[in-house]
C-alpha positions as CSV (number, residue, x, y, z in Angstrom):
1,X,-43.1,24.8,-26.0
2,X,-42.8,24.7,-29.9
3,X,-46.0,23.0,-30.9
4,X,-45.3,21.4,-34.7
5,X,-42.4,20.1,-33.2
6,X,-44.2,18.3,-30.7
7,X,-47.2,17.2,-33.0
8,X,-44.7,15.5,-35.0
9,X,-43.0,13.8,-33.0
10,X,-43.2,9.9,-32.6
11,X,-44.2,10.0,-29.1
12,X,-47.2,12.6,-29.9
13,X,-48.1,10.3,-33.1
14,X,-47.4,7.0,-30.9
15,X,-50.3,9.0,-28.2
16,X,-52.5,9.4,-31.7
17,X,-52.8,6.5,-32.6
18,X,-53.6,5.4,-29.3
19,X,-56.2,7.7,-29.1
20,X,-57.5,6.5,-32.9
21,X,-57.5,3.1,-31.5
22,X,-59.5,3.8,-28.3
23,X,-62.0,5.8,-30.1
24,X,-62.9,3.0,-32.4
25,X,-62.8,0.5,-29.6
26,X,-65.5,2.5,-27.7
27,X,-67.3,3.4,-30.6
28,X,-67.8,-0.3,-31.6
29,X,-68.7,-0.8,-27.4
30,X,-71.2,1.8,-27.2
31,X,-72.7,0.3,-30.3
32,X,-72.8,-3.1,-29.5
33,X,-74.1,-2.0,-25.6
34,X,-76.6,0.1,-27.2
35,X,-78.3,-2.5,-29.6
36,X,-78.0,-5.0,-27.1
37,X,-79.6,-3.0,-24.6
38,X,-82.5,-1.5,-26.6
39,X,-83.2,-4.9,-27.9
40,X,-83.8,-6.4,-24.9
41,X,-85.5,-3.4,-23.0
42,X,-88.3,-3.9,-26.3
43,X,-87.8,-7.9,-26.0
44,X,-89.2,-6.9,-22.4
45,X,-91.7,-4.5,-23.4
46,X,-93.6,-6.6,-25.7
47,X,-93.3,-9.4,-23.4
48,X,-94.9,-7.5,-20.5
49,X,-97.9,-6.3,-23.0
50,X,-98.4,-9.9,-24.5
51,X,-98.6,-11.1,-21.2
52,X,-101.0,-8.5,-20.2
53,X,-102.9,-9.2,-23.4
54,X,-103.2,-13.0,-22.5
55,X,-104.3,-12.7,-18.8
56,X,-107.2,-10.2,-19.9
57,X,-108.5,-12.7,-22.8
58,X,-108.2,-15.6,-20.3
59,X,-110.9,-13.2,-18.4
60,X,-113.1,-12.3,-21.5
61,X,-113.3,-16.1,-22.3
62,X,-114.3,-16.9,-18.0
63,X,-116.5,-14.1,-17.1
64,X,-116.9,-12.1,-20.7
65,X,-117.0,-8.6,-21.9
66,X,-118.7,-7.9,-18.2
67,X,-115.9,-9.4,-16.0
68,X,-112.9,-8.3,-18.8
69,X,-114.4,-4.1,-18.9
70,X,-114.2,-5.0,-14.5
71,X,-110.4,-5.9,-14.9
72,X,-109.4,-3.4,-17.1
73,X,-111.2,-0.9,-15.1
74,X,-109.4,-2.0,-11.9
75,X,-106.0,-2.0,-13.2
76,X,-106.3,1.3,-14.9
77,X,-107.8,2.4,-11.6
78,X,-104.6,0.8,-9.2
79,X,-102.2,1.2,-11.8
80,X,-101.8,-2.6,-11.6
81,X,-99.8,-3.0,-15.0
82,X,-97.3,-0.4,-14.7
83,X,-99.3,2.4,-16.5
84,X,-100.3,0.7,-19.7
85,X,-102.7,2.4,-21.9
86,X,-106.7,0.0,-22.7
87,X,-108.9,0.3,-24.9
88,X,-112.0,-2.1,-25.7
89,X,-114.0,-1.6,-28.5
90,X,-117.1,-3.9,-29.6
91,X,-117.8,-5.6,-33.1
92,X,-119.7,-1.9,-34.5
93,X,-116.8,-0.1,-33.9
94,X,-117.9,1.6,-30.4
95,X,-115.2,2.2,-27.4
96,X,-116.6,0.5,-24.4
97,X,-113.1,1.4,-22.7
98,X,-110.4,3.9,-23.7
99,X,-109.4,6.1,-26.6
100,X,-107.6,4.5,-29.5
101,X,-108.7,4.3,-32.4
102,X,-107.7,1.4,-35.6
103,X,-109.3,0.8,-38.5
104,X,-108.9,-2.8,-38.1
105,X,-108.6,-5.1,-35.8
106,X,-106.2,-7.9,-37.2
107,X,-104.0,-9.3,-34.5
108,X,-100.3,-7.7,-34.4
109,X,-98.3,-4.6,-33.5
110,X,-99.2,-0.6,-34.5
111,X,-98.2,2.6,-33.3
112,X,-99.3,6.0,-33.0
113,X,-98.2,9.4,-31.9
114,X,-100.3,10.8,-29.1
115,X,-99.8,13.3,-27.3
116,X,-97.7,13.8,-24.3
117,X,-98.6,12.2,-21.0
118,X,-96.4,14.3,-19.0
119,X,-92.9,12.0,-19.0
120,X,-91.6,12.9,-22.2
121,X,-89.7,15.9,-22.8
122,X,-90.7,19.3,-23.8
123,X,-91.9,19.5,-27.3
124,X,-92.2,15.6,-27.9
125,X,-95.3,13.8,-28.6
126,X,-95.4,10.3,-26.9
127,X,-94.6,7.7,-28.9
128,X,-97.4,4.8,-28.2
129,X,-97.0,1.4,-29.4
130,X,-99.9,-0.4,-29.1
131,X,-100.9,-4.7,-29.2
132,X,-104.1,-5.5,-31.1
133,X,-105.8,-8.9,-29.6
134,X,-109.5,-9.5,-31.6
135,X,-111.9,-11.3,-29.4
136,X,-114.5,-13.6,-29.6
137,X,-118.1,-11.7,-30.6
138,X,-116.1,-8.8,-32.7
139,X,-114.7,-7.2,-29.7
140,X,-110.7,-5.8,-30.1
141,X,-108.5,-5.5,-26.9
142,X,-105.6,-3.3,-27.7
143,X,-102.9,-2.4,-24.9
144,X,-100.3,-0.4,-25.4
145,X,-97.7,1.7,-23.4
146,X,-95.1,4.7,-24.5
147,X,-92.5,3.3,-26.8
148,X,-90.2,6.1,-26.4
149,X,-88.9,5.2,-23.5
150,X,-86.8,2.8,-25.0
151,X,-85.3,5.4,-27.0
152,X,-84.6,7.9,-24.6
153,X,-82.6,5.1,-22.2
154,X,-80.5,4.4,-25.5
155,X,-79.8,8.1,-25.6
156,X,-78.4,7.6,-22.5
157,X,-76.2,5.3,-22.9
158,X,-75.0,7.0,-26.3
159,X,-74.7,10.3,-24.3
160,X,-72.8,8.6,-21.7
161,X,-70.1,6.7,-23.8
162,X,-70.0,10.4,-25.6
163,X,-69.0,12.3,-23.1
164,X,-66.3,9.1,-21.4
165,X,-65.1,9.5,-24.6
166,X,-64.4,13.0,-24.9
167,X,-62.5,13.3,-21.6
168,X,-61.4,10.3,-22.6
169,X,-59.4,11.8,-26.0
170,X,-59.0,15.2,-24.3
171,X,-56.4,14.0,-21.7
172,X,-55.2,11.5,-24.4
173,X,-54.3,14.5,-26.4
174,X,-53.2,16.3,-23.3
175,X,-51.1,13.6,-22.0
176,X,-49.5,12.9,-26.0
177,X,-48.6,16.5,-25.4
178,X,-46.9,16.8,-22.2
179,X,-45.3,13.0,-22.8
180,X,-43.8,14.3,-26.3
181,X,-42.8,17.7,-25.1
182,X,-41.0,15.6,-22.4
183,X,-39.4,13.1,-24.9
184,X,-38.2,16.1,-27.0
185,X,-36.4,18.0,-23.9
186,X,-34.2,14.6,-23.6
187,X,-33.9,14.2,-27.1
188,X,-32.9,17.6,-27.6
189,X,-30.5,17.1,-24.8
190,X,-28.8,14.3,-26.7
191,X,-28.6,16.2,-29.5
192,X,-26.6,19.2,-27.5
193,X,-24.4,16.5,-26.2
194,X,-23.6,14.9,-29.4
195,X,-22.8,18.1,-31.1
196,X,-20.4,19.0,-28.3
197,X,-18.5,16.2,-29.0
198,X,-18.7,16.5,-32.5
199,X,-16.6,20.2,-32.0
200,X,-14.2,18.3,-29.5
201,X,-15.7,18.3,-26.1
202,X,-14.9,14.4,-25.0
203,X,-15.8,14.6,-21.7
204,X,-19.5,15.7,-22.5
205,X,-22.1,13.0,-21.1
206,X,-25.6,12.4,-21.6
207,X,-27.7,14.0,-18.3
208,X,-29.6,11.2,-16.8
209,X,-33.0,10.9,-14.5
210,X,-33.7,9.6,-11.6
211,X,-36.1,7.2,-13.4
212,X,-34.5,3.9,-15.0
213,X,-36.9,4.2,-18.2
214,X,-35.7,3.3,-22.0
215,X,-34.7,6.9,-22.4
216,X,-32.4,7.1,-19.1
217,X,-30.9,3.4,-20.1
218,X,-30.4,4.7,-23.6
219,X,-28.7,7.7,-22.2
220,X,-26.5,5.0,-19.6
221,X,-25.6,2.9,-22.9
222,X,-24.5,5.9,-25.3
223,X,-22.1,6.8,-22.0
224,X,-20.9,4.0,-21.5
225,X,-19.8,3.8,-25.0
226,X,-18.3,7.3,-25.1
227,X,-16.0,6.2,-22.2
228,X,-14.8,3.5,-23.8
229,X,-14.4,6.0,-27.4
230,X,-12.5,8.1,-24.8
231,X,-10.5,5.7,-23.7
232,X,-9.5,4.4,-26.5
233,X,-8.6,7.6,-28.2
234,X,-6.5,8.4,-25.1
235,X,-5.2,4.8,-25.7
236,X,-3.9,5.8,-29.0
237,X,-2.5,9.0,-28.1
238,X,-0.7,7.6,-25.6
239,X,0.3,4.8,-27.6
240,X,1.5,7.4,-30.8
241,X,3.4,9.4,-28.0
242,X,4.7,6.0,-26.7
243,X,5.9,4.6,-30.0
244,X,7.6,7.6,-31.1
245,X,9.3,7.6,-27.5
246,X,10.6,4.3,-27.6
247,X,11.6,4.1,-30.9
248,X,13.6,7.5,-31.2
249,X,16.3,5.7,-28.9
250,X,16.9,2.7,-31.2
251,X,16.5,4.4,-34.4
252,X,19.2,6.6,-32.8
253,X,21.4,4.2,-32.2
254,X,20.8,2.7,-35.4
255,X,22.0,6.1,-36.7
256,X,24.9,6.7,-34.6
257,X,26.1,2.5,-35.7
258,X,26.0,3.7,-39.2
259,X,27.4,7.0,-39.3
260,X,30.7,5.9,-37.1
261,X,30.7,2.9,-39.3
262,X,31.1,5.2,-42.6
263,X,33.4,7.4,-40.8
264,X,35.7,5.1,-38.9
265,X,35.4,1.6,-40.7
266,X,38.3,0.4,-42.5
267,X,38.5,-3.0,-42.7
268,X,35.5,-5.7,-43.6
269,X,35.1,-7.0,-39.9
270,X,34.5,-3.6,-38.6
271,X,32.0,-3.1,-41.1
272,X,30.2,-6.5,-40.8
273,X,30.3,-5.4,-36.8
274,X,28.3,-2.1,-38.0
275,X,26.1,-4.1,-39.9
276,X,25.7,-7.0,-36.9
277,X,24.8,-3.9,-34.2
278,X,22.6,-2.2,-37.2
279,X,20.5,-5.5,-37.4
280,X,20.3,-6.1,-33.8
281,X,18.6,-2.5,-33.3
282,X,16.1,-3.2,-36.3
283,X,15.0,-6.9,-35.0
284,X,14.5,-4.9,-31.6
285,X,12.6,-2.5,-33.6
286,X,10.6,-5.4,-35.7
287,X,9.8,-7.1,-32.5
288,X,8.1,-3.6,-31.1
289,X,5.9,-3.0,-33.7
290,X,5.3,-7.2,-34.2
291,X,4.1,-6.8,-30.7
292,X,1.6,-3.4,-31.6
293,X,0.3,-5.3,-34.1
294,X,-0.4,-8.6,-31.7
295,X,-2.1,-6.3,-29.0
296,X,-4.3,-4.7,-31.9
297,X,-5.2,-8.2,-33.1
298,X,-6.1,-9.2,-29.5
299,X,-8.0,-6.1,-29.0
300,X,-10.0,-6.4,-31.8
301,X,-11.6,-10.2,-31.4
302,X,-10.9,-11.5,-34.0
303,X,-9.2,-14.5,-32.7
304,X,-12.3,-15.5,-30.9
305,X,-12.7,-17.3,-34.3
306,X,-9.8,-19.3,-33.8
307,X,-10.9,-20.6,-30.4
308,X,-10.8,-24.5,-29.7
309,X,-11.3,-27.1,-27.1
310,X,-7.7,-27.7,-25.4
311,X,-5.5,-28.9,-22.7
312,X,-4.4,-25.8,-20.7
313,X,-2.4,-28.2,-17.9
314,X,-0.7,-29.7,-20.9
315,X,-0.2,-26.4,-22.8
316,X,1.7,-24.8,-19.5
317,X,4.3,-27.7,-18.5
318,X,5.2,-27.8,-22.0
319,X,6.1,-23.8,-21.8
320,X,7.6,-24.7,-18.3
321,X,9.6,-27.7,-20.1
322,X,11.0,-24.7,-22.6
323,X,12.3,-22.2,-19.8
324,X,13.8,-24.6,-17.2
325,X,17.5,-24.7,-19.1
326,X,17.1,-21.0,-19.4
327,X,16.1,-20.7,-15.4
328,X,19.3,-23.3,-14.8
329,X,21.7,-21.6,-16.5
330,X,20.6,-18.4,-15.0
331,X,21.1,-19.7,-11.2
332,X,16.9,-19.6,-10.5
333,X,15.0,-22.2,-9.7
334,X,11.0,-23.0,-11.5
335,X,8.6,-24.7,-9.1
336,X,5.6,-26.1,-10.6
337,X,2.4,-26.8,-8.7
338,X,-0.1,-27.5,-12.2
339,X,-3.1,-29.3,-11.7
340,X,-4.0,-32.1,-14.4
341,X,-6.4,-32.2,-16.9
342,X,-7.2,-28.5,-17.1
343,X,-9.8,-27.8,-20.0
344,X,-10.0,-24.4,-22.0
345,X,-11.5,-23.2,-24.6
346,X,-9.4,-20.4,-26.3
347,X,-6.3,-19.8,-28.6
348,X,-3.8,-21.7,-28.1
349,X,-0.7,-19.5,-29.5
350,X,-2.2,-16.7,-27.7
351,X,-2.2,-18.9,-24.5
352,X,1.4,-20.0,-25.1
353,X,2.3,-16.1,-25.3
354,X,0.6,-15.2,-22.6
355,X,2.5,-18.0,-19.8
356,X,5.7,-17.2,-22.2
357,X,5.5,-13.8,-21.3
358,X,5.0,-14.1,-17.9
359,X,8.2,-16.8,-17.5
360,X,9.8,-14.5,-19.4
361,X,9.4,-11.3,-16.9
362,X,10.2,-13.4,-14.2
363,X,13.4,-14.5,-16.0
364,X,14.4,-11.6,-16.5
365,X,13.4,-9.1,-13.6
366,X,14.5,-11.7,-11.0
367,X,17.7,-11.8,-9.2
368,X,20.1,-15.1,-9.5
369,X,19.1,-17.6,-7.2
370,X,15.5,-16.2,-7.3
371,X,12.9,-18.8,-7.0
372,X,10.1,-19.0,-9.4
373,X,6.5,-20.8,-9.0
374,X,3.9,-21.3,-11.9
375,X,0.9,-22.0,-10.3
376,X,-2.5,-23.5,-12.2
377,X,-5.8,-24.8,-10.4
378,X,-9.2,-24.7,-11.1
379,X,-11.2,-23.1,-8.9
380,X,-14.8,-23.3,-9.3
381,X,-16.1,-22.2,-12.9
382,X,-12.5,-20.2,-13.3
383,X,-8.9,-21.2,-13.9
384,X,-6.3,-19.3,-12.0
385,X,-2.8,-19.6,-13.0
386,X,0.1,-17.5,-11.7
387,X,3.4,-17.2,-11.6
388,X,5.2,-16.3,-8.2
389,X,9.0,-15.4,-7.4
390,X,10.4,-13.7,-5.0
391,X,12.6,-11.1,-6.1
392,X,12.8,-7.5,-5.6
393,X,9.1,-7.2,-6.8
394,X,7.2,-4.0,-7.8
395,X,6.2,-0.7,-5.6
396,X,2.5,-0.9,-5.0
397,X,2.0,1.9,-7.2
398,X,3.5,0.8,-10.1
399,X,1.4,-2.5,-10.1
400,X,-1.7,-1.4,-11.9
401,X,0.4,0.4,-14.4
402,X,3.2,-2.8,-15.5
403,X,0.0,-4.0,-17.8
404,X,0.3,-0.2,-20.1
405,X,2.1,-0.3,-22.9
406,X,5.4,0.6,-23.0
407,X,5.4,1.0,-19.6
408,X,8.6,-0.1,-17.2
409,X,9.7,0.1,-13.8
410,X,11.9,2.6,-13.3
411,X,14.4,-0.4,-12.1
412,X,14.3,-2.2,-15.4
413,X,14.8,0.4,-18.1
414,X,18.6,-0.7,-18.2
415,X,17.5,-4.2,-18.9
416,X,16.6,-5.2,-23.0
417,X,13.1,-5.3,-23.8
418,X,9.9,-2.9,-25.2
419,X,7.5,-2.9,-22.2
420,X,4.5,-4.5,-23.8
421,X,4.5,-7.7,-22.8
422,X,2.4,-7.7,-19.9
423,X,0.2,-5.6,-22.1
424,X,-0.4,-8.7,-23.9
425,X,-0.8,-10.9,-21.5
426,X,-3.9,-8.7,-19.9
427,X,-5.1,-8.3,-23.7
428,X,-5.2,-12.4,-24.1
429,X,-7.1,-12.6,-21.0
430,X,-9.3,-10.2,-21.9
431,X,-9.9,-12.4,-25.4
432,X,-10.7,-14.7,-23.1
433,X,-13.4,-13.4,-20.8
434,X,-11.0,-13.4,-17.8
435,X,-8.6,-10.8,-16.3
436,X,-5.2,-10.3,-14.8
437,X,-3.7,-8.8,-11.5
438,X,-0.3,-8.1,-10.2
439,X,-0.1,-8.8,-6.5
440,X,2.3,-8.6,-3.7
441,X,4.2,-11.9,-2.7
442,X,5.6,-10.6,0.3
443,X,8.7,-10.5,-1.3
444,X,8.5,-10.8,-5.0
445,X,5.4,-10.3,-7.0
446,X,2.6,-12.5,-7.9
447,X,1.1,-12.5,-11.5
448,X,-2.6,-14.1,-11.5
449,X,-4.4,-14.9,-14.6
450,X,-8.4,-15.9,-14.2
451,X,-10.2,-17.3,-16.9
452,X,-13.7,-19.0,-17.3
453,X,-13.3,-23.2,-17.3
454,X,-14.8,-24.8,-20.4
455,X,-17.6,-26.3,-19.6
C-alpha cells in the first residue's frame, strides 16, 4: 500500500476532518463536564462544612465552649462528619481542640498545605481548605477537610476523556486508512478500465461489488453508459457499411442510365428518357439520405421541443382517409376500429409519419385482396395503436430485426423502397416514451405502437 497516495486522498482527508471535528467536539465535552463537575463537587464541599460549621455554633450558643469541645470531640472520635479536620482556639490565641493555626480569625475561607494524611498520592502534600466561624467570647471554630480531592476526581475525568479520545483518533486514522486504500483500489480500477478503452478495448467494463454503495452504482451508471457508446458506435458502423451498401446499387444505375444514354441516344426523347430514369434514381437517393437525417433528428430529442397537446384519434382517420383510394385501387381492403377522443402529447408530423409508414408497409408488402386493420384504444395510462393484415407476414426471426435500418426481408428486396421506415416508426416512439413490436397475426403480421396517454 503506497501511503502519500492514500493520505491524499479525499476519502483519507474526508476521515481527517472527521477526526478534527470529533476531537474538538470532545475537547469542548470534557471541558464543559469537567467545570461542571468540579464546581459542583466544591459547591458540595463547602456546603457540607458550612453546615457542619452551623450545627456546632448552634451548640456553642446552647451548652457553650463545654458542650461545643464535647461534640467536636465525639465526631472526631466516630468520624461522624466524614473525616473533617477541628480546631477550637480561645480569645488568647490557645488551641483548646486541634492543630491549625491563623493569624486571625475573620469569618471566611483559607487554605493551607499540610501534610499528607495518607490518601493523597506519593510526594503530595494535602491540600486543606479550611472555614473560619469566630464565636461569641473570642473563641474561632475552624473546620476544614482536604481540598484536593476535588482535583484529583477532575483528573479523572480529564484522564478518561484523554485516553476515549486517543483510541478514539487512533482507529479514526486507522479506519481513514483502510477506507481510502479501499476507495483507491476501485478508483484505480476505473482508471485501468478507462484507459483500456481509450487504446480501443470497447468491451472493457467497470468490475462491480457485491455491495450496492455510491462507488458500485457509479461503476453500474458509467456501464451502462458505455453500452449505450457501444452501441451506438456499432450503430454507425453498421449504418456507414449500410449506406454505402444501399446506395452503390442506385448510384450504379445512375451510372449505367447515363453512360448508355451518351453512347446510344440519338434523338431528344431518348435523352429526356435518360434524364427521366437519372432523376428517378437521385429522388430514390434524396429520399434515403432525407430519411438518415429524420432518424438522426428523432434520435437526438430535439423534437421533444416541438411537442403539443393533440388529437391522436383525429390525427389517425385523417391518415386512414389519405390511403383508402390507394388500398381501393390496389384490391385491399382498410378496417378501422379507432377509438374517439384519443389525447397525446407529442409531434404531430412525426405521428403522421409514423401511422404513414406503417399504412404504407402494409400497402405495399400485402397481397391483393389482403385485408388491412388500424387499430387505436386506450388502454389504461398507454395508447396502443396497430396495424393488422393478413398477408404472407414475416418469419419469427426476422421480426426483431424489420425495425434496423436498411434492413429487408429477404421477400421484399425486389419491391421499391430503402428499408428505414420501420426504423422510424420505432425511433418516433421512442421520442415519445413508448415502444414498438412486430407480432404474429396468425396469418399476416401485427405492428403495435404503445405510447404514454396525456394526462
Amino acid at each position: 500500500m503506497q501511503i502519500a497516495p492514500t493520505l491524499k486522498s479525499a476519502s483519507f482527508r474526508l476521515a481527517a476532518a472527521y477526526a478534527a471535528l470529533f476531537t474538538i467536539s470532545v475537547v469542548v465535552l470534557a471541558a464543559v463536564i469537567y467545570f461542571l463537575v468540579t464546581g459542583l463537587a466544591d459547591n458540595g464541599f463547602r456546603s457540607r462544612i458550612r453546615g457542619e460549621a452551623n450545627t456546632l455554633h448552634n451548640e456553642f450558643e446552647t451548652g457553650g465552649i463545654q458542650r461545643l469541645l464535647r461534640a467536636i470531640t465525639e465526631r472526631q472520635h466516630d468520624r461522624l462528619a466524614g473525616g473533617l479536620d477541628y480546631t477550637l482556639v480561645d480569645r488568647s490565641g490557645k488551641h483548646l481542640f486541634g492543630s491549625v493555626t491563623v493569624q486571625s480569625c475573620s469569618a471566611g475561607w483559607v487554605s493551607f498545605k499540610g501534610p499528607p494524611d495518607g490518601d493523597e498520592p506519593p510526594g503530595q502534600l494535602e491540600e486543606l481548605r479550611v472555614l473560619k466561624t469566630p464565636l461569641p467570647g473570642g473563641y474561632c471554630l475552624m473546620i476544614g477537610d482536604d481540598a484536593g480531592k476535588i482535583r484529583v476526581f477532575g483528573k479523572l475525568i480529564l484522564r478518561s476523556f484523554g485516553w476515549g479520545l486517543l483510541l478514539s483518533l487512533t482507529f479514526a486514522v486507522l479506519g481513514g486508512v483502510f477506507l481510502s486504500s479501499n476507495f483507491l483500489k476501485r478508483v484505480e480500477a476505473m482508471n485501468r478500465t478507462a484507459e483500456a478503452i481509450i487504446e480501443g478495448d470497447m468491451k472493457r467494463r467497470i468490475p462491480r461489488r457485491a455491495v450496492s454503495d455510491d462507488l458500485d452504482r457509479l461503476a453500474a451508471t458509467f456501464n451502462r453508459m458505455l453500452d449505450r457508446i457501444t452501441t451506438l458506435m456499432d450503430s454507425l458502423r453498421h449504418i456507414s457499411n449500410d449506406v454505402a451498401h444501399d446506395l452503390r446499387t442506385p448510384l450504379g444505375r445512375l451510372r449505367h442510365f447515363l453512360e448508355d444514354a451518351g453512347r446510344t441516344a440519338g434523338t431528344p426523347e431518348e435523352y429526356q428518357l435518360a434524364i427521366d430514369k437519372a432523376l428517378s434514381e437521385v429522388d430514390g437517393i434524396l429520399d434515403t439520405f432525407g430519411a438518415i437525417l429524420r432518424i438522426a433528428q428523432i434520435e437526438s430529442g430535439t423534437r421533444r421541443a416541438g411537442f403539443r397537446s393533440l388529437r391522436l384519434s383525429d390525427l389517425v382517420q385523417d391518415i386512414c382517409d389519405s390511403y383508402e383510394p390507394s388500398f381501393e385501387d390496389a384490391g385491399k381492403m382498410l378496417v378501422r376500429q379507432i377509438d374517439p377522443s384519443i389525447p397525446i402529447c407529442g409531434d404531430r408530423e412525426l405521428l403522421v409519419q409514423s401511422a404513414a409508414n406503417l399504412l404504407e408497409n402494409a400497402l405495399t408488402h400485402t397481397p391483393a385482396g389482403a385485408k388491412v386493420v388500424v387499430e387505436l384504444h386506450l388502454k389504461g395510462d398507454f395508447i396502443e395503436l396497430t396495424v393488422s393484415d393478413n398477408g404472407n407476414g414475416v418469419p419469427e426471426g426476422e421480426r426483431a430485426r424489420i425495425f434496423e435500418r436498411f434492413y429487408r426481408v429477404e421477400g421484399s428486396r425486389t419491391v421499391a423502397g430503402n428499408g428505414l421506415g420501420l426504423s422510424i416508426v420505432e425511433g418516433v416512439a421512442e421520442l415519445h416514451s413508448g415502444w414498438v413490436t412486430a407480432l404474429d397475426n396468425n396469418p399476416g403480421l401485427r405492428v403495435a405502437i404503445r405510447l404514454p396517454a396525456a394526462a
